[in-house]
N, C-alpha and C positions, 0 to 999 in steps of 0.2 A: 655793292648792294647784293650781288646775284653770292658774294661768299656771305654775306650776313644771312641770307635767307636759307641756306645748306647748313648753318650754323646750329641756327634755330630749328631746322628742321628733324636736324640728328640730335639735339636738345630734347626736343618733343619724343622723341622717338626711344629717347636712352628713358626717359621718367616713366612714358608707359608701360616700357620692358621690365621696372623698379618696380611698378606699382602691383604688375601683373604678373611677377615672379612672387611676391612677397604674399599677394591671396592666393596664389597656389597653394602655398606653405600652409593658410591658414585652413588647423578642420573646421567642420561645422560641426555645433554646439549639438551635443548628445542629453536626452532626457536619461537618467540616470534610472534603471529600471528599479520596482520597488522590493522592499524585504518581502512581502505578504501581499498577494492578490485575490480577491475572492468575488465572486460574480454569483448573478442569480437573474432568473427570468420572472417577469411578473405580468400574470393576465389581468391588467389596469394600465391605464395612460401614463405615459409621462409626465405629464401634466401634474396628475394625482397625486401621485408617488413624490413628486421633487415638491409639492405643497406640503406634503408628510412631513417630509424630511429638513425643510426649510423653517420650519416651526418648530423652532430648537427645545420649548417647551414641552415637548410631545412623546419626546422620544421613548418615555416610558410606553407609550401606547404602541408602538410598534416592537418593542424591545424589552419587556416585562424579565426576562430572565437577567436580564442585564443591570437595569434602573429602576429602583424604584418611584423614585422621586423626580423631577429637574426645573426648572427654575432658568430664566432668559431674561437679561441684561442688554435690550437692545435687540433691533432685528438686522441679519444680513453683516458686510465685512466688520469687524474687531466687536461685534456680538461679546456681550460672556454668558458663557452656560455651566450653572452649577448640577451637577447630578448627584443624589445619594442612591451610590450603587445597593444592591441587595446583597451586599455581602460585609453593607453597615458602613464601606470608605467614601469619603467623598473626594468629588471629581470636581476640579475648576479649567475650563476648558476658554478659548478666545478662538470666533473664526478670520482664519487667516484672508481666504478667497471665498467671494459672494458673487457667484457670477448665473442671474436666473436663466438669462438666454443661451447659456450652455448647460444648462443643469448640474453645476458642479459647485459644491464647495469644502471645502480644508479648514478641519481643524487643528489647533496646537493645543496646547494644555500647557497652563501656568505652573504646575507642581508636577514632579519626580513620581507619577502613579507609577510607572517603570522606571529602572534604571540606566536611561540612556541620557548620551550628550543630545540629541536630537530626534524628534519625533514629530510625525504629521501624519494626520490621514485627510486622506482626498477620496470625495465620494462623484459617483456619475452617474447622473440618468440620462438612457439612452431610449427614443421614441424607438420598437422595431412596428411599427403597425399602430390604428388605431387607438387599439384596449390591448399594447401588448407593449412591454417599455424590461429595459435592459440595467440594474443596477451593479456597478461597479466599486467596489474598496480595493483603495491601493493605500498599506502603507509604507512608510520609508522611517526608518529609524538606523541609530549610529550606537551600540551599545556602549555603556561606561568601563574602563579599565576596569578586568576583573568579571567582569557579570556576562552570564553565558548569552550568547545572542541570537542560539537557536531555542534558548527556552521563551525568549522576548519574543520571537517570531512565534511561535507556538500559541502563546499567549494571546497574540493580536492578530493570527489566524482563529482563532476559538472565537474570538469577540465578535470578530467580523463573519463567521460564519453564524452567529445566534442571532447576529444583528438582522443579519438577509434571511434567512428563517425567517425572523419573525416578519419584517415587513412582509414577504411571501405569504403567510399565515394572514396577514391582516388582511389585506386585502382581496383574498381567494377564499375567504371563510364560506 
C-alpha cells in the first residue's frame, strides 16, 4: 500500500513537471502591430463621436473629402455599407466587429479598392474627459504579389488622416 502511494505520488509529480515544462515552452499570443496608425484628439464626448461614427450612413458628413455618398445595410456587426467615393468609385465595405461598450469597430471590404490579400481597419474611441475623447485608426493589410506596400500604406494613411480631420472639423466647428 505505502509503495502504491510513492507510485502515484511520483506519477503526480512526473505529469505536473510535463504539463509545466510544456507552458513554459508556450509564448503568449502577440497582437500583430498595424501597417498605418493615425490618432487625433477631439473637444466632444465619446459618446458623440462613436454615435457619428456608428451610423455607417453618415460618414459623408464627417468625411466630405472622402464620400460623397453612402448607403447602410443593417446596423452594427456584418453591417454593409456602400459608399460613392468623390473620386466617382464605389466602396462595398461589411462590419467585422461591433462592439459599442468599447467604442470600437472594423471594417472589411468586399472588393479589391486596394490591392491586397488582406485588409481591415479598426477604429477607437477613447473617453479622455468629459467633452474630450480620443480617436484611433489602425490598419492592417497584407499587399498582393507585386503591388508596392509602402504606396498601400501611404494610401491608407492619407484616408485615415482626412478621415480624423474631418470628424475633428465637425465637431469643433
Amino acid at each position: 500500500m505505502r509503495i502504491l502511494k510513492l507510485k502515484l505520488t511520483v506519477l503526480f509529480l512526473m505529469i505536473c513537471g510535463l504539463f509545466g515544462s510544456v507552458s513554459a515552452q508556450m509564448q503568449p499570443a502577440k497582437m500583430l502591430p498595424p501597417k498605418v496608425k493615425r490618432e487625433v484628439k477631439i473637444k466632444a464626448s465619446a459618446n458623440d463621436v462613436w454615435n457619428l461614427i456608428a451610423s455607417l450612413e453618415k460618414v459623408e458628413d464627417y468625411a466630405p473629402s472622402l464620400v460623397k455618398k453612402s448607403i447602410a445595410d443593417g446596423h452594427g456587426e456584418d453591417a454593409v455599407r456602400e459608399m460613392e467615393m468623390v473620386d466617382g468609385t464605389t466602396r462595398l465595405e461589411t462590419v467585422l466587429i461591433f462592439a459599442p461598450n468599447l467604442k470600437h469597430i472594423c471594417f472589411i471590404p468586399f472588393e479589391d479598392y486596394m490591392e491586397t490579400k488582406h485588409l481591415a481597419v479598426h477604429c477607437y474611441v477613447q473617453a479622455n474627459g468629459p467633452n474630450k475623447c480620443k480617436v484611433i485608426f489602425k490598419g492592417y493589410l497584407h499587399a498582393k504579389k507585386g503591388t508596392s506596400e509602402s504606396k498601400l500604406i501611404k494610401q491608407m494613411g492619407s484616408e485615415f488622416s482626412q478621415t480624423l480631420k474631418g470628424l475633428k472639423t465637425y465637431f469643433e466647428k
